[in-house]
Structures are given as structure tokens and as C-alpha cells.
C-alpha positions as CSV (number, residue, x, y, z in Angstrom):
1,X,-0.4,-1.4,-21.0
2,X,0.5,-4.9,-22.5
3,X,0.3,-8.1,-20.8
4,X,4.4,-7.7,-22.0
5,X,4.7,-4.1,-20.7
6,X,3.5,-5.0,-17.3
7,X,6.3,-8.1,-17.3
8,X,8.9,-5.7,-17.6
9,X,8.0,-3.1,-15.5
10,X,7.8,-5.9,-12.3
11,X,10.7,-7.2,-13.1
12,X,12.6,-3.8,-13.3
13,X,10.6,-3.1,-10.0
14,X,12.3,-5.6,-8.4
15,X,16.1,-5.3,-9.4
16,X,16.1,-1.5,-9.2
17,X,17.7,-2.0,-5.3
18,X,20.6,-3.8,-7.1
19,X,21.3,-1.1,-9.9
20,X,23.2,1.3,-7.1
21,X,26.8,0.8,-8.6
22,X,28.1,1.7,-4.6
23,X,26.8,-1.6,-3.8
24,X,29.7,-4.5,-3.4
25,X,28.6,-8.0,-4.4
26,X,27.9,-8.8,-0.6
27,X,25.1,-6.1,-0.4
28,X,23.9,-7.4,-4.2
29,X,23.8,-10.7,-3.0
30,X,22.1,-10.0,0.3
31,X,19.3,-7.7,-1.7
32,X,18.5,-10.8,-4.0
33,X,18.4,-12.8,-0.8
34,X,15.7,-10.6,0.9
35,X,13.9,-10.1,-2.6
36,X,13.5,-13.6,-2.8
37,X,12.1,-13.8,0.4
38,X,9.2,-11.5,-0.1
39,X,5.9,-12.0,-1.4
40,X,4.8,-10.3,-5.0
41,X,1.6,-10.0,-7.3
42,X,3.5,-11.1,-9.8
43,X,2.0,-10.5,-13.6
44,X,0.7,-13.1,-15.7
45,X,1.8,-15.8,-13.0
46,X,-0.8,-17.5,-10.0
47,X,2.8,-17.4,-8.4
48,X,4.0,-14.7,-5.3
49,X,7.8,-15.6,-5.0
50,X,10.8,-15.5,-7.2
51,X,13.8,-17.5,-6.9
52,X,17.3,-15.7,-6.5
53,X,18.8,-17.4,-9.6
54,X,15.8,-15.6,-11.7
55,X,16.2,-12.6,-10.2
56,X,20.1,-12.8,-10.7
57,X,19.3,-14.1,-14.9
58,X,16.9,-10.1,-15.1
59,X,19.7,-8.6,-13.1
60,X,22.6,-9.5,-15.6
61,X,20.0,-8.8,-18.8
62,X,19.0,-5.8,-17.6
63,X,22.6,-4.5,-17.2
64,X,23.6,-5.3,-20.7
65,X,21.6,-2.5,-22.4
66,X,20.3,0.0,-19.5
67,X,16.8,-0.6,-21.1
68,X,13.6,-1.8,-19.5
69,X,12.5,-3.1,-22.6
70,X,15.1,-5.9,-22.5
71,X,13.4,-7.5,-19.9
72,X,9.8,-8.4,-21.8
73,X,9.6,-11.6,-22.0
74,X,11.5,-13.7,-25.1
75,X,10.3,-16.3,-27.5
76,X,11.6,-19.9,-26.4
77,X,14.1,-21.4,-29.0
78,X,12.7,-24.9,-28.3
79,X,9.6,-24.6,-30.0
80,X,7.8,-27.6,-31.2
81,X,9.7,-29.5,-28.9
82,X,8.4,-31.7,-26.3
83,X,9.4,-30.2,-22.8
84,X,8.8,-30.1,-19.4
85,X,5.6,-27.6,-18.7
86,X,7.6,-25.3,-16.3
87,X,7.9,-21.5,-15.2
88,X,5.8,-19.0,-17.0
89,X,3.6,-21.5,-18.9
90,X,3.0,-23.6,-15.6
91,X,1.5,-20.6,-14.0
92,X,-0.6,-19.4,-16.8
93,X,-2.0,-23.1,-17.1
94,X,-3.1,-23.1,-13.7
95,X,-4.3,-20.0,-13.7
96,X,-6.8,-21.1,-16.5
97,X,-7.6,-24.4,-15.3
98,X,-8.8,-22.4,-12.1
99,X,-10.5,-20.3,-14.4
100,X,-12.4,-23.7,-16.1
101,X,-12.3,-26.2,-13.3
102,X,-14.8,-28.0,-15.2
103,X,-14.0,-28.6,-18.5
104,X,-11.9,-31.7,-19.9
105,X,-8.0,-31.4,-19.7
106,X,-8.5,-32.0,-24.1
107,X,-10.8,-28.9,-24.4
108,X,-7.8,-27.2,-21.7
109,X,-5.5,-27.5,-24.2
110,X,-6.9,-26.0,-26.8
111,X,-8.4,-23.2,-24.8
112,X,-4.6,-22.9,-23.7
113,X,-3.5,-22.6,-27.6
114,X,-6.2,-20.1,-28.3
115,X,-4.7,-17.8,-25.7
116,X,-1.1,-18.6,-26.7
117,X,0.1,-20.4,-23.7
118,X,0.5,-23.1,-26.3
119,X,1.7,-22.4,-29.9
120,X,0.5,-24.8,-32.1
121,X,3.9,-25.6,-33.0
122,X,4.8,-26.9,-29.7
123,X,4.3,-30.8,-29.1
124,X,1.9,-31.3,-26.3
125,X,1.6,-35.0,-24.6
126,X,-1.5,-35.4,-22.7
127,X,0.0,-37.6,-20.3
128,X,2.4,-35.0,-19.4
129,X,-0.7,-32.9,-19.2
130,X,-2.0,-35.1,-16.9
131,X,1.0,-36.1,-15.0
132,X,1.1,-31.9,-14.8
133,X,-2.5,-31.3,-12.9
134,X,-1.2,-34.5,-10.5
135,X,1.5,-33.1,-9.0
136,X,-0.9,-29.7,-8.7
137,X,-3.8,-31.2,-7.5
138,X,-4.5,-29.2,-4.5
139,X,-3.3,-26.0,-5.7
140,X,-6.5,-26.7,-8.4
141,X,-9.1,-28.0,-5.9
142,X,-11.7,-25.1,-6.3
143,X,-12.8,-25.6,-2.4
144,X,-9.1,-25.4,-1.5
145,X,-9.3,-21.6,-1.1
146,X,-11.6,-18.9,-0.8
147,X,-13.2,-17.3,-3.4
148,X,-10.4,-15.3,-5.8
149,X,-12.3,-13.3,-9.0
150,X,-11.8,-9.9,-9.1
151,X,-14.2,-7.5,-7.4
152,X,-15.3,-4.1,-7.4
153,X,-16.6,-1.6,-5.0
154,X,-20.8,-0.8,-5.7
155,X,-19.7,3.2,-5.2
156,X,-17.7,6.2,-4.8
157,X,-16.0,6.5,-1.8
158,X,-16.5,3.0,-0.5
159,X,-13.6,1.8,-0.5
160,X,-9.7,3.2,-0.9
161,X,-7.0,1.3,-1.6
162,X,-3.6,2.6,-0.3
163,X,0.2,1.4,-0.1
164,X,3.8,2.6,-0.6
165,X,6.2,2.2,-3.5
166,X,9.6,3.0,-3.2
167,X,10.4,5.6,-6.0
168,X,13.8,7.2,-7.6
169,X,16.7,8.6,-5.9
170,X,16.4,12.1,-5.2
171,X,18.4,15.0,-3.3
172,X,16.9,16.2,0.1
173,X,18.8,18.1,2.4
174,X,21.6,17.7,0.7
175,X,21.8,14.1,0.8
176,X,20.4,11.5,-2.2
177,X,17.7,9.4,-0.5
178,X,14.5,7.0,-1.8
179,X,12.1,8.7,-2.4
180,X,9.2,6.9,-1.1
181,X,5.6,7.3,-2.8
182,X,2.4,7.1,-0.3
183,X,-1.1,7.1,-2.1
184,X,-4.4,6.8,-1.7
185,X,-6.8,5.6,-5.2
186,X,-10.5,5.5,-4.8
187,X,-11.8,1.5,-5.8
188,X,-14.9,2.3,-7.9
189,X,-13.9,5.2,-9.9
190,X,-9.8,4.6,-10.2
191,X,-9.5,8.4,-9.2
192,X,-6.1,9.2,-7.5
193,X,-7.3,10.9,-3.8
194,X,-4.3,12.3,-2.7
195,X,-0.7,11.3,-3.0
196,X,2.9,12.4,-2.3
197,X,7.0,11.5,-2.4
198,X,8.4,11.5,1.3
199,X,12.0,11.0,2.4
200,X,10.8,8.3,4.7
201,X,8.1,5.5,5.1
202,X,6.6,6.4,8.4
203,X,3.5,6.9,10.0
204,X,3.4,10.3,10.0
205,X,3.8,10.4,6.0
206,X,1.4,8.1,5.8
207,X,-0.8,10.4,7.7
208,X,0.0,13.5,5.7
209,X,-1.6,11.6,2.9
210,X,-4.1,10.6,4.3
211,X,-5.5,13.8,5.9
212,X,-5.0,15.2,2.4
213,X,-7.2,12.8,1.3
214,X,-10.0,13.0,3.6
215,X,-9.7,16.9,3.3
216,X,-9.8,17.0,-0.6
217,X,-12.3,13.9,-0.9
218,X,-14.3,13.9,1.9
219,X,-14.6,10.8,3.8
220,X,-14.4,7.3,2.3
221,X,-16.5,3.8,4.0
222,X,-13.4,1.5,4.5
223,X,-9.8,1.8,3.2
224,X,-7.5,-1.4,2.2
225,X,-4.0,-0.8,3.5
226,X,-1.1,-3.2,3.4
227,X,0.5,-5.0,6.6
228,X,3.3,-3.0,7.0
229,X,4.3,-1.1,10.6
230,X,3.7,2.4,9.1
231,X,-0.2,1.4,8.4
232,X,-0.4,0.0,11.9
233,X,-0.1,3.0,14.3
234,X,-2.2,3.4,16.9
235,X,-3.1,7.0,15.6
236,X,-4.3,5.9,12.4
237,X,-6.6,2.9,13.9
238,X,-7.9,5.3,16.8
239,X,-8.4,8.2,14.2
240,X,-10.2,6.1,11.5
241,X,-12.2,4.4,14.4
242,X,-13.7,7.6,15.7
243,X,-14.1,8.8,12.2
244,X,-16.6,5.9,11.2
245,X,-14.4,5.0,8.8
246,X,-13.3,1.2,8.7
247,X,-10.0,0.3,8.4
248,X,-8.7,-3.1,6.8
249,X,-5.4,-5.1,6.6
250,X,-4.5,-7.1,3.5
251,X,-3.8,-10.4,4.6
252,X,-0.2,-11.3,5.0
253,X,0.8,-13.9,1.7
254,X,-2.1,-13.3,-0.1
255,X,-1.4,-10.5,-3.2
256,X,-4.7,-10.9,-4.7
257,X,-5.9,-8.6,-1.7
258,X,-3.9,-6.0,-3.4
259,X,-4.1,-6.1,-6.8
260,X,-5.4,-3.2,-7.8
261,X,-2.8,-0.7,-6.0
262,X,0.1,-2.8,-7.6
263,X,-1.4,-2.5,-10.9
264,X,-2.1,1.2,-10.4
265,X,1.9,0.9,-9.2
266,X,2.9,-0.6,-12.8
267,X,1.4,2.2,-14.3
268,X,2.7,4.8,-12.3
269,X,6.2,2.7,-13.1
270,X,5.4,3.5,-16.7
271,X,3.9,6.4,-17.4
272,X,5.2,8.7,-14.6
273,X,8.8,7.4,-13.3
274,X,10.1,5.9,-17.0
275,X,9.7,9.4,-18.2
276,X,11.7,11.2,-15.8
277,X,15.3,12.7,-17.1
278,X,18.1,12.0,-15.1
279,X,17.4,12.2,-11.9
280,X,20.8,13.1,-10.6
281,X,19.7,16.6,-9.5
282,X,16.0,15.8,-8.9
283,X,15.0,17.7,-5.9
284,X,12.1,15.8,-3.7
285,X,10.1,18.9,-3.9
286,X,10.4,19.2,-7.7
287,X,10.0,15.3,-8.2
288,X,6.4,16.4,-5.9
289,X,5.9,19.4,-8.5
290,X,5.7,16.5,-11.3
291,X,3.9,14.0,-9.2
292,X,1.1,16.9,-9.3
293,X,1.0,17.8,-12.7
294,X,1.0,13.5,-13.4
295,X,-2.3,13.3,-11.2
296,X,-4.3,16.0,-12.8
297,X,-3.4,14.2,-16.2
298,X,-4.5,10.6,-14.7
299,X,-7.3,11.7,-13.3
300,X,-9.0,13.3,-15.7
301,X,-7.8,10.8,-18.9
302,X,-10.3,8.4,-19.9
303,X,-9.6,4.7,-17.9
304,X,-9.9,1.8,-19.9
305,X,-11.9,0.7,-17.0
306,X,-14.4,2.9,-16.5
307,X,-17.8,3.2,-19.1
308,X,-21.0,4.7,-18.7
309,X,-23.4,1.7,-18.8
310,X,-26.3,4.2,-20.9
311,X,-23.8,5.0,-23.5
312,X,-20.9,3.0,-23.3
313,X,-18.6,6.2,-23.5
314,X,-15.1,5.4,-21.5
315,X,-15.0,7.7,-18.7
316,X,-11.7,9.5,-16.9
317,X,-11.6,8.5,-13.7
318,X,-12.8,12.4,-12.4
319,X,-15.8,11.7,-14.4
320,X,-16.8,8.3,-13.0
321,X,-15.9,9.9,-9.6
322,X,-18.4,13.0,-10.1
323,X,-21.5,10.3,-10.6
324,X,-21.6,9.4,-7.2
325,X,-21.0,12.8,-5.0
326,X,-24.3,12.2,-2.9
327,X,-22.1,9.6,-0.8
328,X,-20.0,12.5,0.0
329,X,-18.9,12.9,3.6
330,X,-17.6,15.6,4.5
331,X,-14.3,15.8,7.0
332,X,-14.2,17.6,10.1
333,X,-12.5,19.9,11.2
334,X,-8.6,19.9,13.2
335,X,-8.1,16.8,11.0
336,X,-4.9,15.7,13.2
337,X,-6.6,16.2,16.7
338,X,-8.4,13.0,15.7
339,X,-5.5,11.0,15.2
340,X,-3.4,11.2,18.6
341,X,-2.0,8.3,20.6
342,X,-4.2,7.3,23.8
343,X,-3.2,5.9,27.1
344,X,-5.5,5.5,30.7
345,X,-4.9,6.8,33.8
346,X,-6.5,6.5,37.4
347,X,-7.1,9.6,38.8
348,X,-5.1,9.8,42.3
349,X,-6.5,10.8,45.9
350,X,-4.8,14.4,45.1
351,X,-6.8,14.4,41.4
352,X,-3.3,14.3,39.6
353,X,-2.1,11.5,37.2
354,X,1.4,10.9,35.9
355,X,2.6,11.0,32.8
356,X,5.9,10.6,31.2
357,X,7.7,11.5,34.4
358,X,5.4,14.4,35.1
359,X,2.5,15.1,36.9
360,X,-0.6,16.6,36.2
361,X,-3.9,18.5,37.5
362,X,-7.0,16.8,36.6
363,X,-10.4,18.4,37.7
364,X,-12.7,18.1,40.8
365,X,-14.7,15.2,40.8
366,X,-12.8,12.2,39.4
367,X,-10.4,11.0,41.6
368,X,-9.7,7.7,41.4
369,X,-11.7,7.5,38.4
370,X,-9.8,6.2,35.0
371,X,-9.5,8.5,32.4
372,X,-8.8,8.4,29.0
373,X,-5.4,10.8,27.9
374,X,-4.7,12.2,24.1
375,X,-1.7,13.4,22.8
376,X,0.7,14.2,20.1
377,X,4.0,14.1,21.5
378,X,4.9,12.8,25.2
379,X,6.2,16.5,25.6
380,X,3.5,17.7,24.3
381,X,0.6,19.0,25.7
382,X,-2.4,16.3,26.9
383,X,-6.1,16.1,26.7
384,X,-8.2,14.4,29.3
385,X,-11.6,12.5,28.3
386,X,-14.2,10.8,30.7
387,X,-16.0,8.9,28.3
388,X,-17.0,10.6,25.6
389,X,-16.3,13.9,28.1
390,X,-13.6,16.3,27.5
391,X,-12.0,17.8,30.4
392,X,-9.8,19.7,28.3
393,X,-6.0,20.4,28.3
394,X,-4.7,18.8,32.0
395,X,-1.9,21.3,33.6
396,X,1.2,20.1,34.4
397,X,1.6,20.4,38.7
398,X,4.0,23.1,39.8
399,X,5.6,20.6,42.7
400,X,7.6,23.8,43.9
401,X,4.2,26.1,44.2
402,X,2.5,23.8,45.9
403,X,5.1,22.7,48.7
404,X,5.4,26.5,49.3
405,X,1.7,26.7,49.2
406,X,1.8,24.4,51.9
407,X,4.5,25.7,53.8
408,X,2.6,28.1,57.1
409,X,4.4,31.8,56.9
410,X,7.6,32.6,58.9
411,X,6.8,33.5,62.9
412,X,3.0,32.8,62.5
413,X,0.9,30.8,64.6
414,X,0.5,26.9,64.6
């Protein structure tokens, strides 16, 4: 994908909310408010926020020909004219002067020519080069921030990356909904783990993924998700937890941490979701029936990415995955039971505890003793640890029985 391609796809990314012609200018103007307001990996740019009249300016393009390609980037009409170093060009500049904090701002600029952030044609004044780097001077410090380059994980299964991109409208239950796109991609060898379309971003989707994964894959070392409330249940930190398998937020304002789901995002953008027909009668369970068929074709089509250091041949991302099965961990069985909600409870006098309004029967030998409860649903049934104990599945306490177990028979004695 080109540096051009990419462009286009984020900015179609984010005006696709406006494009729904049952929106009034109110809900338009309240979508490019909240847009603006949210923090991007943006491509080409050190930048992570757009300005509503920018997204308004790709908005109003994009509508003129229905086509994504109008949105790559154009060729300034103003050049070889001396101008202010602003927008696209400002980030890019940075960007390399963090790249050669070293060098003089001279040798800068004709690195920046060689890699077109300058055309030769355009008139340059180093004291507006200067005068540039001044008003950016702590955004270049190199001890400013922590350390940014790109990284990769040593192996297989060390680390996942995971997120969830809002996909194309779709019927489901007769209604036309988001589709919403959870997925999990393995760091080292690019290889898609599991992923689905949902009618919601919950937890529980979430979930669904992931068990998926861990069932197809095997367990992974640590897994990258993003900050959002479906990524922060207390079944998913529990279940990882007692997995062994570490669990880590992307820190809020800072993209980098997630730049290699977003790019994997741009592609799915472009190779996957671009070619769909009209999706005016696209099902959810067909649009998964696609999804399938897309991630048997990604994963085993040779990645840029990915090369065999002996012989340099480019690898699909099945391939690169298949080199390191010995860090294979398998999953264990009853996947969910290992990802319930948890509460304490002292034992009472009686050995009963209440929960949710109820009351139940724990077993001889703990009272007042706290216990550890697991469960699905609050209506659902409830598992009782001591530790690292089971006491199994608690009874609910018949109140009824036991006051007319406690009641003495008619006419007998005292």
C-alpha cells in the first residue's frame, strides 16, 4: 500500500460516520465535533488530532465524486513559492528531524528534498527553517519523550495485538446496524489469530474473539489492547491473569502504542471492505462468511514484512508463524469458566452467604471464613473457592424447608 493509499484510506476512515444521508446538519456537525476530539495515528504525520475545518474540507471532497481516491493527497499550486512550513510538510519535517537529531538544519534540508518533503522547485529560507525548529523546540528535544522507533516482538506468540474497527452497515435482525470488527493479529509473524463482525462492541464480543483465538492458536505471552471499557472487564483481566497470560493497556494519547493494529486496519480498509458490493442487503452473517474467506487469503499471502534471514525469500504470515510452534501453549479446557466475574464473601455463623438477594449453603468448616465466589450471570449459578480450593457449585437455601424443618410436629412433646 502507498504512502498515498494509506492517506486516503484514514481520511475516508474518519468521515464514513458523516456519509449516513439520515443525518441532519446538527448530528454532522456534532460527529465532526467528537472526531475532532479524539486521538488518531495519523499517516505520514508525528500529529494525533485533526481540526474540524479539515475534516469538514475531506468531507465536502469526498462527496463530490463518491470515490476514495479523491481524497489522496494533491499537488500544491504554490510551488516554488516562499510559504509558511505548515500542515503536512510541518509534520513530515519533524518527523525527520527526530529521525536525525544530529545533523545540521543545511544537510536537513536536503535530506528533506531527497525524500520529497521539499521539491526543489520550492524556495526554502533557512531563517524560516530556523524560525520553524524555534517555535518546536521541545516537541524535538530527543530526551523530551521516551523512546519511539518501531519495535518487534523476538517470537511467535509473544505478543497479540488486538482492537475494534467499526465496519459497514449491515442487516441483523432485521434492522441495519455497524457492524463492528474485533481482532486479534499475532506481533512477530503478522498472522490474523482470530477475528469476527459483531452487532455490538461489548465485552462479551470481545471475548468471543478472544477464546477463538486462544483455542485456534494456543496461548500467546502478553496481548496489547486499547483503553476502551470493552477491553477493561473484570472477566477478561481475571481470565488472562489465571491464564499466565499478561495483559497490557495502550496508553491513553499516545498512538505509537498502536500502530501496528491501525496499520493492519488500513489494510483491512483496502483490501477487504473497498471491495465489498453494495452492502444494502449484506447480512452480518454473510459479511462473516467473507471476513473468513479474506483471512485464509491474508494469512497465507506473502507479507512484505516478513523474510527468511537464510534466504531472504518473503514469507506469508502462516509461514513465518509455523517457524516458531515450539512456544506453543496449548489452551485449556471450558475456555469461559476461566473468565467469570469474582466477588468475596464471609461465611456467616449458619455457613450461608448472600448473594444478589439470595442466600446460599456453603460447606462445613468455613464459617466466617471469606470466600472467593465465580460466576457468569448474577442469576446464574455460583462457584465457591477457598484459596486456590474449589468448594464447588454453592445451593441456593430453601428458607421455606428449613423453617419447616425447624418447626417441632403437631401434638408432640416439648
Amino acid at each position: 500500500m502507498t504512502p498515498n493509499e494509506q492517506k486516503s484510506l484514514f481520511r475516508f476512515q474518519i468521515i464514513h460516520p458523516l456519509l449516513d444521508e439520515r443525518m441532519g446538519k446538527g448530528d454532522l456537525t456534532r460527529l465532526v465535533r467528537e472526531a475532532s476530539e479524539k486521538q488518531y495515528t495519523i499517516p505520514g504525520s508525528r500529529k494525533t488530532t485533526i481540526s474540524e475545518s479539515t475534516i469538514w474540507a475531506w468531507y465536502k471532497t469526498y462527496l463530490k465524486t463518491r470515490n476514495i481516491a479523491s481524497l489522496v493527497p494533491q499537488r500544491r499550486s504554490d510551488r516554488g513559492k516562499r510559504r509558511k512550513i505548515t500542515g503536512e510538510t510541518a509534520d513530515r519535517l519533524l518527523q525527520l528531524r527526530l529521525e536525525n537529531p544530529r545533523i545540521p538544519l543545511t544537510a536537513l534540508v536536503k535530506k528533506a528534498e531527497t525524500k520529497g518533503i521539499f521539491s526543489p522547485a520550492d524556495t526554502i529560507r533557512m531563517s524560516g527553517i530556523y524560525a520553524f525548529f524555534r517555535e518546536h523546540e521541545l516537541e524535538l528535544d530527543p530526551k523530551a519523550g521516551k523512546d519511539m522507533r518501531r519495535f518487534e516482538a523476538d517470537g511467535v506468540m509473544d505478543l497479540w495485538h488486538s482492537d475494534c474497527m467499526h465496519g459497514p452497515k449491515v442487516l441483523y435482525n432485521g434492522k441495519r446496524i455497524t457492524a463492528k470488527l474485533f481482532c486479534l493479529i499475532d506481533d512477530a509473524s503478522r498472522v490474523i489469530v482470530s477475528g469476527k463482525f459483531y452487532p455490538s462492541e461489548t465485552a462479551e464480543s470481545f471475548l468471543d474473539t478472544l477464546w477463538t483465538g486462544f483455542q485456534n492458536r494456543g496461548l500467546p505471552k502478553k496481548i496489547q489492547v486499547d483503553n476502551g471499557g470493552c477491553f477493561r472487564d473484570q472477566r477478561l483481566v481475571l481470565g488472562c491473569a489465571s491464564l499466565e497470560v499478561s495483559l497490557c493497556f495502550s496508553r491513553p494519547y499516545h498512538p505509537q502504542g498502536k500502530a501496528k493494529i491501525e496499520r493492519f486496519w488500513l489494510t483491512v480498509r483496502m483490501q477487504f471492505l473497498s471491495l465489498l458490493d453494495d452492502t444494502k442487503d449484506l447480512t452480518l452473517e454473510h459479511l462473516n462468511v467473507l471476513w473468513v474467506r479474506y483471512v485464509d487469503e491474508y494469512n497465507n499471502r506473502p507479507h512484505s514484512a516478513l523474510r527468511d534471514p537464510g534466504t531472504g525469500k518473503t514469507l506469508t504470515p502462516l509461514e513465518r508463524y509455523k517457524q516458531d510452534m515450539r512456544t506453543y501453549r496449548y489452551a485449556p479446557q471450558h475456555m469461559p469458566r476461566y473468565f467469570r466475574y469474582s466477588e468475596t464473601r464471609i461465611v456467616s455463623t449458619a455457613r450461608t452467604i448472600s448473594f444478589n438477594n439470595r442466600y446460599y449453603q456453603v460447606p462445613i468448616g468455613y464459617a466466617r471464613k471469606k470466600l472467593e465466589i465465580r460466576f457468569f450471570t448474577k442469576d446464574g449459578e455460583i462457584e465457591a473457592f477457598f484459596g486456590d480450593k474449589s468448594l464447588g457449585v454453592l445451593l441456593q437455601v430453601d428458607l421455606h424447608a428449613n423453617y419447616n424443618g425447624h418447626r417441632r410436629p403437631e401434638g408432640g412433646s416439648r
